[in-house]
C-alpha positions, 0 to 999 in steps of 0.5 A: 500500500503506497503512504496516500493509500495508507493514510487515505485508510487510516483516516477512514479506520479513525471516523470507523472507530469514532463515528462522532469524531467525523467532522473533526477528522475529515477537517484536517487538511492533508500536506505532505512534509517529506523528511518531518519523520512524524506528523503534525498539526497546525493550529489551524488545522493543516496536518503535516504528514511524512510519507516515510513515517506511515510507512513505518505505522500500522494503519491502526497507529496512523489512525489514532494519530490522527484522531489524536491530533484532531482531538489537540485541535477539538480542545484547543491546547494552544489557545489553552498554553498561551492563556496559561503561559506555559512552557510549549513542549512541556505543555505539549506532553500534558495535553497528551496525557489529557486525551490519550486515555480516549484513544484507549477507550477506543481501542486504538494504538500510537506509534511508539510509548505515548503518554497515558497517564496510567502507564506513568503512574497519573491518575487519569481524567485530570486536564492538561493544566493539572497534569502540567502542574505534576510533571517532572522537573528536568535539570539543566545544570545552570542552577536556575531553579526552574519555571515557576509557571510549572507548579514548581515541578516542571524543569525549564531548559536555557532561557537565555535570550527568550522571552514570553512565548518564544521560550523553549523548555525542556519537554521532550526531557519530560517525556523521557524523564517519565519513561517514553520516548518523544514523539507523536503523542509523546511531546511532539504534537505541532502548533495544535498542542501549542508547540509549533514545529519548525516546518510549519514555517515553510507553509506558503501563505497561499495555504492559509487552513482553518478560520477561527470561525470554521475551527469554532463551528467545527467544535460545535458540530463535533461536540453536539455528535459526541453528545449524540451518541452519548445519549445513544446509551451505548457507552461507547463514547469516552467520559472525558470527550462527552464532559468537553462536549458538555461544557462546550455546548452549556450556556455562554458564562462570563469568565473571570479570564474576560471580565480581567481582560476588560477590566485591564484593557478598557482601563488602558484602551488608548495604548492601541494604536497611535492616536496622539498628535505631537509636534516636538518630532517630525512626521514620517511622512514630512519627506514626502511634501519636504520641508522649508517654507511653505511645505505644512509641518505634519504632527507625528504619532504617538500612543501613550503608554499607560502607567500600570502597577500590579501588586502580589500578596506574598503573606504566609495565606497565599501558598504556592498554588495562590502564587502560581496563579498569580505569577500566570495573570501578571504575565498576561497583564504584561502581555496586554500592557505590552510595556514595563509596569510597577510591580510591588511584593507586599504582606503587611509591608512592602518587600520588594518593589521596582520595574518590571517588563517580564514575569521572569523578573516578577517571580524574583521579587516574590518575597514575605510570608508574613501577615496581610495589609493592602494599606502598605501597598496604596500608600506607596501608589498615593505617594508616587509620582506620576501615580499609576493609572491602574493597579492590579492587586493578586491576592486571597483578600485575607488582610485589611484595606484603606477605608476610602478609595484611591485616586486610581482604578483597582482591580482586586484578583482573588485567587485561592479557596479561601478567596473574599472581597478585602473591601466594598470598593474597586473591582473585584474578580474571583478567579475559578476553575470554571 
């Protein structure tokens, strides 16, 4: 059997074996990448595929790799990394050991080990958040002390000269470190499981793949079949894959991820774009109608940077969970500010303050462990001069507050499961596992 014909009938083995799943596999779009020795999928949905590496496969294991992938692209790890801020390879392994216990429901076989959550001593049915928490940590003989973002077990590899989302880590030594060999549904997903391989750049622009709006209907099409046949009564739909259906298709709720996002963006709505006219610097486009008398002087552009400051309570209350939760928000916020803020540790004093642009500097501020006093920190933004226009206090609400309000917007991120509001004023949001 020639690779197309094999791989034309390991995609009609994989609609075979999960009939629910169609839409999601017959949506992957098929482009040959000879030499990637594996397959993979894009975030929007091309999947690369080596015609030397079905060779190598059994119909059944090119089946449930790709139904494996499609199930990466239905959950939508990648969105789900980058929310989260995670390390894309070692994220990549714990999105596997969040759908590979379906391919064993259904009966279908990966190429080499793969990680099941079984097979490497996990309890099964936690989400690839969790499961990122419980991953290994992987030396890399620098002495850093690894990736606070990974729960303080997860290993990040040489992060000199990265920064944000470019960063590399060591995943594929998470996945030897746990006794599999990397590779398809072992760490090597593609930008599907957010970890983009290196031949997705040779895609030419002419092959664009999935919209967001396609990938957004296709979910839908593919979690209303899944809960079809659910409710068929015949259990043979994984529980897993029947809950994500479940959950897609509940009723649309407010998460606290997008009342954050507001609250901070509308706070700070006049960075976008460069709306500010200015004449103490010429114009780029004065050239064009040159300069002397009576050529018009143009105004150059320029967009206010906001002033943001973000407070983490680091008393004895907040516990490593608390703080990881934390650490992941402020780097989000750092992403939308898209500039340096003010970054103050405080539990009933302040212990660290300064400039921050990256959450790797924030995390080696992260001092106290005493008692809690928000007093301490609007102080410090009342004296300060110019104040900020907006300050973000990540804590469990645990401590005592000013009685009136400041002169400056406050978002309080209430974060653990002892969370409460710490006052009547500002704006308050509770992060949940919804």
């Amino acid at each position: 059997m020639n690779p197309h014909d094999k791989l034309a009938s390991a995609r009609l083995l994989a609609v075979n074996r999960m009939p629910y799943f169609r839409t999601a596999i017959l949506s992957l779009l098929p482009r040959q990448a000879p030499g990637l020795g594996t397959f993979g999928v894009t975030r929007n949905g091309i999947m690369l595929w080596d015609p030397a590496a079905i060779e190598a496969w059994t119909v059944r294991e090119a089946a449930g790799v790709i139904i494996h992938e499609a199930l990466h692209l239905m959950r939508n790890h990648a969105d789900r990394r980058e929310a989260m801020g995670a390390d894309p390879k070692a994220w990549n392994c714990a999105a596997d050991l969040e759908i590979n216990d379906d391919l064993q429901a259904a009966k279908l076989d990966l190429p080499g080990d793969g990680l099941f959550p079984d097979k490497v001593g996990m309890e099964e049915g936690l989400t690839a958040e969790e499961y990122y928490h419980l991953l290994p940590r992987q030396p890399s003989g620098d002495g850093d002390q690894g990736d606070p973002q990974q729960g303080g077990q997860q290993r990040e590899g040489d992060d000199e000269g990265k920064d944000g989302d470019g960063e590399q880590g060591q995943g594929n030594s998470v996945a030897e470190a746990l006794g599999v060999e990397p590779g398809v549904g072992a760490g090597e997903c593609g930008g599907c499981a957010g970890n983009p391989m290196d031949a997705e750049a040779d895609i030419p622009d002419e092959a664009p793949g999935r919209s967001d709006a396609e990938l957004a209907r296709i979910r839908r099409q593919t979690a209303e079949a899944v809960r079809q046949e659910a409710e068929k009564g015949r259990g043979n739909v994984p529980g897993s894959l029947v809950r994500w259906a479940d959950a897609y298709l509940s009723p649309p709720k407010v998460s606290w991820q997008q009342k954050l996002q507001r609250a901070v963006r509308g706070a700070i709505a006049y960075r976008a774009g460069a709306v500010d006219m200015r004449y103490n610097w010429p114009s780029r486009r004065q050239a064009g109608i040159g300069y002397g008398m009576g050529r018009p002087v143009l105004p150059a552009l320029r967009a206010p940077v906001p002033r943001v400051a973000v407070a983490v309570d680091t008393s004895g209350s907040m516990g490593t969970d608390e703080l990881q939760e934390a650490v992941a928000e402020c780097n989000g916020i750092l992403k939308t500010v898209g500039a340096e803020i003010d970054f103050v540790a405080c539990d009933c004093r302040i212990q660290d303050a300064g400039k921050v642009r990256h959450w790797k500097q924030l995390v080696d501020r992260l001092k106290g462990g005493g008692g809690t006093d928000f007093r301490p920190i609007m102080e410090r933004f009342n004296l300060q001069r110019p104040r900020p226009d907006i300050v973000v206090v990540a804590t469990d609400g645990c401590g005592p507050a000013p009685a009136e309000e400041p002169p400056y917007k406050v978002i309080w991120l209430l974060v653990g499961p002892y969370k409460r509001p710490p006052c009547d004023w500002g704006e308050q949001i509770e992060l949940t596992d919804e």
